[in-house]
C-alpha positions in Angstrom: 33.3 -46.0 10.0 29.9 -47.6 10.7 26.8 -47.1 8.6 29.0 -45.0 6.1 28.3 -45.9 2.4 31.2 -45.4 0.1 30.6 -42.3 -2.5 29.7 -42.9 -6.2 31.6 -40.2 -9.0 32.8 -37.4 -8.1 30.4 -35.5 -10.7 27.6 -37.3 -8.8 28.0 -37.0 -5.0 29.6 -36.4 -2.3 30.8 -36.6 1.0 30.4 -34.3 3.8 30.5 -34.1 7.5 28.1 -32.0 9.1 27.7 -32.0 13.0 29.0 -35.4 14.1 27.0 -37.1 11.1 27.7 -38.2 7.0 25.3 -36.4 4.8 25.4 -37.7 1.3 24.2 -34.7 -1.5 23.3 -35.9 -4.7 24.5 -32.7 -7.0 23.1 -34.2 -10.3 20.0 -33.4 -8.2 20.5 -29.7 -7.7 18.1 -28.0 -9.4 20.2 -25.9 -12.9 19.4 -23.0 -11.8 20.2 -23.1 -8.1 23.9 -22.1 -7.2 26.4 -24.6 -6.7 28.2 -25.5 -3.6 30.6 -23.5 -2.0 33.9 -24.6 -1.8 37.1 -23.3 -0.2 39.6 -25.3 -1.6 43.6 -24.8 0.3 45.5 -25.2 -2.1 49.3 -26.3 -1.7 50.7 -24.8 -5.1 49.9 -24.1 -8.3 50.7 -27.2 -9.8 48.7 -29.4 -7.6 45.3 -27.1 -8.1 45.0 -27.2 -11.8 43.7 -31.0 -12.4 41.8 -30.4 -8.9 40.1 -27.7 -10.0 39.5 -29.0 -13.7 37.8 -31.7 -12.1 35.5 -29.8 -9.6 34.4 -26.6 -11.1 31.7 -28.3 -13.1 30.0 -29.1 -9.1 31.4 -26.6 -6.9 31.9 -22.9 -7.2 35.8 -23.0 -6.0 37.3 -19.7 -4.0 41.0 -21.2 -3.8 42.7 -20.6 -0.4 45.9 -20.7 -0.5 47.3 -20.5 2.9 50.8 -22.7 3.2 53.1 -21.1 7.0 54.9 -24.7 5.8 56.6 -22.5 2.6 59.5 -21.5 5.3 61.8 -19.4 3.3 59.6 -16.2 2.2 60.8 -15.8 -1.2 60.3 -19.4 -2.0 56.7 -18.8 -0.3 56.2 -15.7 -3.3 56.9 -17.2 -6.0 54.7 -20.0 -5.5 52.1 -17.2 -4.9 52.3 -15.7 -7.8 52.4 -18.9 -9.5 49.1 -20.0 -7.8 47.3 -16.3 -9.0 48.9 -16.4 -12.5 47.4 -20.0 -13.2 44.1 -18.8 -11.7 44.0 -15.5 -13.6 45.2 -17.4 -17.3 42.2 -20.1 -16.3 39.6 -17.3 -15.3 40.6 -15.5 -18.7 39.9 -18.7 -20.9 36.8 -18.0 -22.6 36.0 -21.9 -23.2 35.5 -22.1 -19.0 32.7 -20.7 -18.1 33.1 -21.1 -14.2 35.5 -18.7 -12.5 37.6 -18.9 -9.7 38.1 -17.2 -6.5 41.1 -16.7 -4.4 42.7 -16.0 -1.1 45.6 -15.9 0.8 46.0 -17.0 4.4 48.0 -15.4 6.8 51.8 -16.2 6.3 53.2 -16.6 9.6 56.0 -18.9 9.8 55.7 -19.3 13.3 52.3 -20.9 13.0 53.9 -23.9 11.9 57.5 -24.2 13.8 54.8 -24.5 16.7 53.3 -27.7 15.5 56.6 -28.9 13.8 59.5 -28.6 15.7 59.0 -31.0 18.5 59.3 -33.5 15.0 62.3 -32.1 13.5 63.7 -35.2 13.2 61.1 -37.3 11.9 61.2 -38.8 8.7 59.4 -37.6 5.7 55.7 -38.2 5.3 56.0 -38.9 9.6 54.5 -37.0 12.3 55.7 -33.9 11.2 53.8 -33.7 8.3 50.5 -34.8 9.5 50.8 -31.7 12.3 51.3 -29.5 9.3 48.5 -31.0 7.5 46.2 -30.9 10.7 47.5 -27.0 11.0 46.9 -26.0 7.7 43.2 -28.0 7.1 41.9 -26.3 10.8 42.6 -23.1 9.3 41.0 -23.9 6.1 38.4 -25.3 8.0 37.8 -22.5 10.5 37.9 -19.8 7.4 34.9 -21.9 5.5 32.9 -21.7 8.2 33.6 -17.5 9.3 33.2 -16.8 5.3 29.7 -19.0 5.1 30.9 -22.0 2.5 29.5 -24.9 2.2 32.1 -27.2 2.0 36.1 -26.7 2.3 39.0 -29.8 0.5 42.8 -30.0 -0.4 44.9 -30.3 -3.7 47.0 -32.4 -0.6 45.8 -36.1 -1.6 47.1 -35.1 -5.4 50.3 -35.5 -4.1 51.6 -39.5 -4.4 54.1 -38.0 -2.0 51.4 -37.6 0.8 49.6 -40.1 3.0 45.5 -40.1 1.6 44.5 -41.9 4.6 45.8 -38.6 7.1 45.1 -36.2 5.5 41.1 -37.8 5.0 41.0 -38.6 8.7 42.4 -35.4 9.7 40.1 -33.7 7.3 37.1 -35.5 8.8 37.7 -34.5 12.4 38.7 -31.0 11.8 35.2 -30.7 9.5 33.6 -32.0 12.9 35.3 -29.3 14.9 34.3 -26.6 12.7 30.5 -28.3 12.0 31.5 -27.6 8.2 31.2 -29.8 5.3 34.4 -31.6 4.0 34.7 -33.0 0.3 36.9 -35.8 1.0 38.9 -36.8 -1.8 42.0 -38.9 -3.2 42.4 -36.4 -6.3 45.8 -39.0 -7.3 43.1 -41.3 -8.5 42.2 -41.2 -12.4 45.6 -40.5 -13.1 45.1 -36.8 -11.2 49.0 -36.0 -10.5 49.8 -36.9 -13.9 47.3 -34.6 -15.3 48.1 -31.6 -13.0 51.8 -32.0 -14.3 50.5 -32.3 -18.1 48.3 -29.4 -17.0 51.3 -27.0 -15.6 53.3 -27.6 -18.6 50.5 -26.5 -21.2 50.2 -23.4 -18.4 54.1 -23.3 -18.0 53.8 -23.3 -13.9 56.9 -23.3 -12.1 57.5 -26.7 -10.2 59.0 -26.8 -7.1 61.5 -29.5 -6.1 60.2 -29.6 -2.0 57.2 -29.7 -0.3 58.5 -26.0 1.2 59.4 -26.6 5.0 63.6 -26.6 5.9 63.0 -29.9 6.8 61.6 -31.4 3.6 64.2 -29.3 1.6 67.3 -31.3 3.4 65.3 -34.4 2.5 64.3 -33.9 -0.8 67.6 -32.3 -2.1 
């Protein structure tokens, strides 16, 4: 996009889309004892949010939001839950970690996303179908940043070398527009982030699901 300059580290700046314009905030800046940023970070699983986290809390003071309608079978949708509080409770009770994190759940309405899906049942993995239920689960990030008063909102999504970094950034980008709330755009794969968030699950023995969590990714995948 025109007249916007690429971001330095991630412990430096970053990016953020505030009413139709970039605004680049230098953190090393902010002043020690000013509060962080806000952050409302959706988080797809477990799993995914431990190196994301690791590598933000030192910036951002991170709620968690895990809010997934993709997760179609309920019990599957549960246990990744509980997998996403247990990690965040263990990481909150370590006292070498001084920053804590927040959480909370989404609505879990199924429905929400056969809405946006269906019409793509039979696209192919990583296709259409997936960037509706990327678009569907960012707005509602999105629109709960803004309502709650954070600063910012991001995804453990781009961690994924599964998921396309370029959608999920552009479709993160507009819905920040939409909602006139700041979006930390990110490709958390880079320095080696998946393979430290499955290091990281091991150490916290996190269960690791085998599908992304819709029907149609479970008929793919298996």
């Amino acid at each position: 996009m025109k007249g916007v300059k690429k971001t330095g580290p991630l412990s430096d700046s970053t990016e953020m889309v505030r009413e139709g314009t970039f605004k680049y905030v230098n953190i090393s800046s902010i002043e020690k004892n000013k509060a962080k940023p806000s952050l409302l970070l959706h988080s797809c699983c477990g799993p995914c949010s431990t190196a994301v986290i690791e590598r933000l809390y030192p910036d951002y003071d991170i709620t968690v939001f895990f809010y997934n309608p993709n997760i179609t079978d309920e019990k599957e949708y549960i246990r990744r839950k509980k997998t996403q509080m247990d990690f965040i409770k263990r990481y909150n009770d370590d006292p070498t970690i001084p920053c804590k994190v927040g959480f909370r759940e989404g609505p879990y309405d199924v429905s929400a996303f056969y809405r946006v899906a269906e019409a793509f049942a039979g696209e192919p993995e990583g296709g259409r179908r997936c960037q509706q239920c990327f678009a569907l689960r960012l707005e509602k990030t999105a629109e709960t940043a803004k309502i709650l008063g954070f600063d910012m909102f991001a995804t453990t999504l781009s961690i994924s070398p599964h998921k396309d970094y370029d959608a999920i950034s552009h479709i993160g980008k507009r819905t920040a527009l939409m909602y006139k709330v700041g979006f930390l755009d990110k490709d958390f794969k880079k320095n080696n982030g998946y393979a430290r968030s499955i290091e990281l699950s091991k150490i916290y023995g996190l269960y690791r699901q085998d599908h992304c969590g819709c029907e149609y990714s479970k008929k793919k995948e298996r």
